[in-house]
N, C-alpha and C positions, 0 to 999 in steps of 0.2 A: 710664501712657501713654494716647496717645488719638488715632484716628485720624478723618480726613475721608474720609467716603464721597459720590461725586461719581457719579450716575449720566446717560448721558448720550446724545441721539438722534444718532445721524451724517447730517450734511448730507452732507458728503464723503469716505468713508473713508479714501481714498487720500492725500486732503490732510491729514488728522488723524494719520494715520500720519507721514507727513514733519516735521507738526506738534512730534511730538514728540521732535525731534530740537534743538530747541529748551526747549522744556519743561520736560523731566524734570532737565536738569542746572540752572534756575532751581529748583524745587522741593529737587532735591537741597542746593541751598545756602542754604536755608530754614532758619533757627535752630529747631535744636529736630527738624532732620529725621532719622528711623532708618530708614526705611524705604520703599516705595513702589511701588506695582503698575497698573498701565493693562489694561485686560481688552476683551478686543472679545466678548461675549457673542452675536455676529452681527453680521451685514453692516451692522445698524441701531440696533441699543444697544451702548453700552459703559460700561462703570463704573472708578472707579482708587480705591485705597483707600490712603492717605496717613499712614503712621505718624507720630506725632511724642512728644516729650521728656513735654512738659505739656499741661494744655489749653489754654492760655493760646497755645503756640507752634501748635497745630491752629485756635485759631479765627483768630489771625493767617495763617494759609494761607487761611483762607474767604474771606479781604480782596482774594484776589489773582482771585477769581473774581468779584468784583464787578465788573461796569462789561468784563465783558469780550467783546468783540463776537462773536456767532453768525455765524461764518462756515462752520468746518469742523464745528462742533459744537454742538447747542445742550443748559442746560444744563437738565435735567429736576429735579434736586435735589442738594441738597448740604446734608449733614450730619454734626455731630462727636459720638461717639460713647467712652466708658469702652475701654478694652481690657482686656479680663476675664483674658485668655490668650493665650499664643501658644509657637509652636516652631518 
């Protein structure tokens, strides 16, 4: 497995929140998706960690943050990463 770590600065948290009511059910129907977490680490970062199948199906999710306009969010980094373990 392999997941995308997306860390991120809030323009507008309120909208990024509503944001993801959209969102999450396109990722969830992402080939290759097991899992997936949105985290407000504060008013002003937030980070979401994106399990997926293969790597091959995680850096295809990287695709979908490309070209993608800063409005509610802007995005600080985005990286796929082994998954060593989990429970």
């Amino acid at each position: 497995m392999h997941a995308v770590i997306i860390n991120v600065t809030f323009n507008d948290l309120a909208a990024a929140r509503a944001e993801l009511n959209e969102l999450v059910p396109q990722v969830a129907g992402s080939p290759g998706f097991v899992a997936g977490y949105w985290i407000a680490l504060s008013p002003e970062k937030g980070t979401s960690v994106v399990v997926c199948d293969t790597e091959e199906s995680a850096q295809a999710l990287t695709k979908m943050t490309e070209g993608a306009p800063a409005t509610t969010v802007t995005m600080d980094s985005v990286e796929v990463g082994e998954v060593l373990g989990h429970a």
